[in-house]
C-alpha positions as CSV (number, residue, x, y, z in Angstrom):
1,X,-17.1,-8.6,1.0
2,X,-14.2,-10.4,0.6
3,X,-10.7,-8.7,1.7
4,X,-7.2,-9.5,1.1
5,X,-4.6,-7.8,3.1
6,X,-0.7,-8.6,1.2
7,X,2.0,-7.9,3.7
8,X,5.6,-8.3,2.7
9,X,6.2,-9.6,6.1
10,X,4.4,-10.6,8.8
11,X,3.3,-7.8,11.4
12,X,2.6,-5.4,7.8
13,X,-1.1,-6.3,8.0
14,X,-1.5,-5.2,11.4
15,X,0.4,-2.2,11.3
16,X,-1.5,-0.9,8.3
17,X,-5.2,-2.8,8.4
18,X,-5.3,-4.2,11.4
19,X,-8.2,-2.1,12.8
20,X,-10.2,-2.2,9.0
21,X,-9.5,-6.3,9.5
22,X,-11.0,-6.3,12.5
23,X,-13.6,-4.4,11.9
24,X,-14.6,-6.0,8.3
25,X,-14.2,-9.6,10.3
26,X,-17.1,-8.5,12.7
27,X,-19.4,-6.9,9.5
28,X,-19.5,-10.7,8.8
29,X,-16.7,-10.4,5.5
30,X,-14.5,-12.9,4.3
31,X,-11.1,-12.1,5.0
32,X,-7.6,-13.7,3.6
33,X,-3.7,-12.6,4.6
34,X,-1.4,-12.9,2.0
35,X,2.5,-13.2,3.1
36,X,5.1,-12.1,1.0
37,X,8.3,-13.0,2.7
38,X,9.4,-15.6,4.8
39,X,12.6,-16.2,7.1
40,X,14.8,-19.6,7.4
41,X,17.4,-20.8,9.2
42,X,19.0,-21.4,5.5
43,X,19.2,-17.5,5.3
44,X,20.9,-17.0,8.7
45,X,18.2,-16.6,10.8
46,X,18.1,-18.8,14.5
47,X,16.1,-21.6,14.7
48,X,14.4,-20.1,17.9
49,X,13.6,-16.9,15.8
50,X,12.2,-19.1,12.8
51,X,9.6,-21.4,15.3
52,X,8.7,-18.0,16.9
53,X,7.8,-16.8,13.5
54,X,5.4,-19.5,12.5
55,X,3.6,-19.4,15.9
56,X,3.3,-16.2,15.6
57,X,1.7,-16.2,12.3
58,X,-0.6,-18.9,13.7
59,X,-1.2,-16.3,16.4
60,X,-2.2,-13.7,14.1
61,X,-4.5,-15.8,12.0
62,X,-6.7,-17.0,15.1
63,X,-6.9,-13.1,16.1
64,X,-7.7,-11.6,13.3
65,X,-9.8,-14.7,12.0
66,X,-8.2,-15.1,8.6
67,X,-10.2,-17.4,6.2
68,X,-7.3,-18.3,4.3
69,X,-3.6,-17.6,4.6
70,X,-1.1,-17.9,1.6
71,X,2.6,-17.6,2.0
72,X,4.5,-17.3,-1.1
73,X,7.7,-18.2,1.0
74,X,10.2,-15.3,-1.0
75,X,13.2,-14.7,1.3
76,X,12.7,-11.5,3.3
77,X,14.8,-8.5,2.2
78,X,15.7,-10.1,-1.0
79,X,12.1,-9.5,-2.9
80,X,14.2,-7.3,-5.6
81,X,16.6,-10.1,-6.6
82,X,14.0,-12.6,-7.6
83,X,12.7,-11.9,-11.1
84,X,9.3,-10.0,-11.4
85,X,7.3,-12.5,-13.3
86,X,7.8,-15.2,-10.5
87,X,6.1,-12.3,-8.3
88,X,3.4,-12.2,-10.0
89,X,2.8,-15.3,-10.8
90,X,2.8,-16.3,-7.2
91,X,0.4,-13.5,-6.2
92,X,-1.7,-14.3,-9.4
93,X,-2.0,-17.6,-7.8
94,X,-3.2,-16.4,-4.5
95,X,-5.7,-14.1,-6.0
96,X,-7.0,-16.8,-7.9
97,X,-7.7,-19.1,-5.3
98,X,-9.0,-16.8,-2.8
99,X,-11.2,-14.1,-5.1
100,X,-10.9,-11.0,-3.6
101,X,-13.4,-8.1,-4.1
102,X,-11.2,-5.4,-1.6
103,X,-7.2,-5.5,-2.2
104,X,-5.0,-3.8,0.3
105,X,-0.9,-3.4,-0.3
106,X,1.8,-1.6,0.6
107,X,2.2,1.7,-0.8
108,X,4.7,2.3,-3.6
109,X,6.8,4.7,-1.7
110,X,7.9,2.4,1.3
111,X,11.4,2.6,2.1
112,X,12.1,-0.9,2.0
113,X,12.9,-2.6,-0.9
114,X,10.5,-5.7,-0.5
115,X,7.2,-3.4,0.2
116,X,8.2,-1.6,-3.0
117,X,8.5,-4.8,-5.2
118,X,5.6,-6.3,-3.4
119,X,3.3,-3.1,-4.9
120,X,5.3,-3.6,-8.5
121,X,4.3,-7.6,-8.2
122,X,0.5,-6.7,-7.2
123,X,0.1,-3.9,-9.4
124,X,0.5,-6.4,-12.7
125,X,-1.1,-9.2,-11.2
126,X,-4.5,-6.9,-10.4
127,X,-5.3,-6.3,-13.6
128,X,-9.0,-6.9,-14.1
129,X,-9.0,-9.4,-16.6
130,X,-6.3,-11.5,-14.1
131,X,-8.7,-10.7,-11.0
132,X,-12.1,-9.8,-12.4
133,X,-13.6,-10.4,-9.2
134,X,-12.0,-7.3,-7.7
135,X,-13.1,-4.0,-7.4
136,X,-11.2,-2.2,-5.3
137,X,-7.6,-1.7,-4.5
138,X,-6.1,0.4,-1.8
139,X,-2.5,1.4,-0.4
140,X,-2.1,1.5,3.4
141,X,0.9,2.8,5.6
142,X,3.3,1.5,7.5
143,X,4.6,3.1,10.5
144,X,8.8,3.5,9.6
145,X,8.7,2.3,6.3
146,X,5.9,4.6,4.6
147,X,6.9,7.7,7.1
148,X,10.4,7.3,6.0
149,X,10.1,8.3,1.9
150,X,12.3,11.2,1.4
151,X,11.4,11.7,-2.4
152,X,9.0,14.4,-2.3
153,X,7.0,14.0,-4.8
154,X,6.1,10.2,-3.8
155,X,3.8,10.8,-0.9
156,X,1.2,8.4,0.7
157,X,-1.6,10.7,0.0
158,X,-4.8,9.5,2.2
159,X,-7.9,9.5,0.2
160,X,-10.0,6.8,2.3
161,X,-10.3,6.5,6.0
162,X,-11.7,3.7,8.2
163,X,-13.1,4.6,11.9
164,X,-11.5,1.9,13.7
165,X,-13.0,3.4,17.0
166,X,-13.6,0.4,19.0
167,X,-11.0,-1.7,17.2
168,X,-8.0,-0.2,18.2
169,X,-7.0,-1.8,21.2
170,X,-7.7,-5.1,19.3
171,X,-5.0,-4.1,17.0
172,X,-2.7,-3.0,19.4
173,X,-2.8,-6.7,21.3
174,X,-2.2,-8.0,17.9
175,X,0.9,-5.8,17.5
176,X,2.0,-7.5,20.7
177,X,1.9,-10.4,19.2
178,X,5.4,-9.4,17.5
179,X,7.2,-8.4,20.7
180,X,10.7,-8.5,19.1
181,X,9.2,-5.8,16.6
182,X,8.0,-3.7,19.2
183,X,10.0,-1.0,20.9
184,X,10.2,2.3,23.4
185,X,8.3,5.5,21.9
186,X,9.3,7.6,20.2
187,X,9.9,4.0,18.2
188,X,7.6,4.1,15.5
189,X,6.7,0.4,15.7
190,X,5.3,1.1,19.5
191,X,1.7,1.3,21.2
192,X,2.5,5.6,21.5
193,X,3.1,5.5,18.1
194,X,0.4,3.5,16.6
195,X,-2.2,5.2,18.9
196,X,-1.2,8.6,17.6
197,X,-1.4,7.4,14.2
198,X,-4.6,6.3,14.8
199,X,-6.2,9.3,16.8
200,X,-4.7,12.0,13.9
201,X,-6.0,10.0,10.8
202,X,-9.2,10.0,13.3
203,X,-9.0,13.9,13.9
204,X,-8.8,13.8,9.7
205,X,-12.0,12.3,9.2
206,X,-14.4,12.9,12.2
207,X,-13.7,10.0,14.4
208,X,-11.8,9.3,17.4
209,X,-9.8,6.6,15.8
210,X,-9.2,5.7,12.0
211,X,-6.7,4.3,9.8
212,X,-5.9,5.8,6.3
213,X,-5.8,4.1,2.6
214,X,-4.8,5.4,-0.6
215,X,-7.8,4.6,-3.7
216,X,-5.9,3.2,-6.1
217,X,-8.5,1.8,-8.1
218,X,-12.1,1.2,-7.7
219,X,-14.9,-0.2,-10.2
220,X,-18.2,0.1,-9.7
């Protein structure tokens, strides 16, 4: 099995997968982390913040054993003012390289704008006969971005669930990895949080913990 998690910026893939990554890491899969985004001092961010950023994506790759690691380099929070079909073309490129045969994204009714045009830009660039090694693509959640849709009838609806019993705590010491994202429960990017998460998707399907994926598209 070979997986592909795209986040539109880093700490996405842990939020979302980071127990399924784990877990699909020790079944002896392939694994790949696609980034979306990146920040620069260029764009107004410190210098100190930009070198914390890139060792902590080295960070993240060790923990999570990532096979390959493609960042696309877009400037974060500014996805929906670059045009499409550079998106896609990007992405295409990545998927090309690394062959996927399990896709995870971010799902289509995220709150912010760049997990949004992330889904648009994957969406055309999974077509089979662009990717026909994949068979499966799947939506995951992220805590205050996917929680934080208020159009009602664009719900993350679960259809898939992972037992990450046993991986959890892995994932939460690679959440700590992005301290500055962190914060205080009832903050939805905190360990309270992501536990909770974790134990009611669990409570869903029968297991003490699990995280929970959309089926967007399978082919068997």
């Amino acid at each position: 099995m070979k997986t592909l998690v795209i986040a539109p910026h880093p700490d996405d893939e842990v939020l979302g997968v980071g127990g399924t990554l784990l877990r699909r890491k020790q079944e002896g899969g392939t694994t790949g982390w696609l980034i979306m985004t990146n920040i620069s001092v260029q764009l107004g961010w410190s210098r100190e913040k930009v070198e914390k950023r890139k060792e902590e994506i080295l960070t993240i790759t060790k923990i999570f054993g990532f096979d390959s690691v493609f960042e696309l380099g877009f400037a974060s929070t500014q996805l929906d003012s670059v045009p499409l079909s550079d998106l896609v073309e990007a992405v295409s490129g990545a998927l090309k390289a690394f062959a996927p045969n399990e896709v995870f994204l971010p799902h289509s009714s995220d709150v912010h704008s760049d997990h949004r045009v992330t889904f648009d830009a994957v969406a055309s660039a999974t077509k089979w006969f662009r990717c026909p090694s994949l068979k499966r693509i799947l939506a995951y959640e992220t805590l205050s971005e996917t929680d934080f849709n208020l159009m009602p009838g664009q719900k993350f609806h679960p259809n898939v669930f992972f037992n990450i019993d046993g991986y959890l705590e892995g994932k939460l010491r690679a959440m700590e990895v992005y301290s500055s994202e962190v914060g205080k429960f009832p903050f939805p990017r905190s360990n309270e949080a992501i536990s909770a998460l974790a134990s009611y998707r669990g409570s869903s399907s029968g297991y003490k913990a699990a995280e929970a994926f959309e089926l967007l598209r399978e082919i068997n």
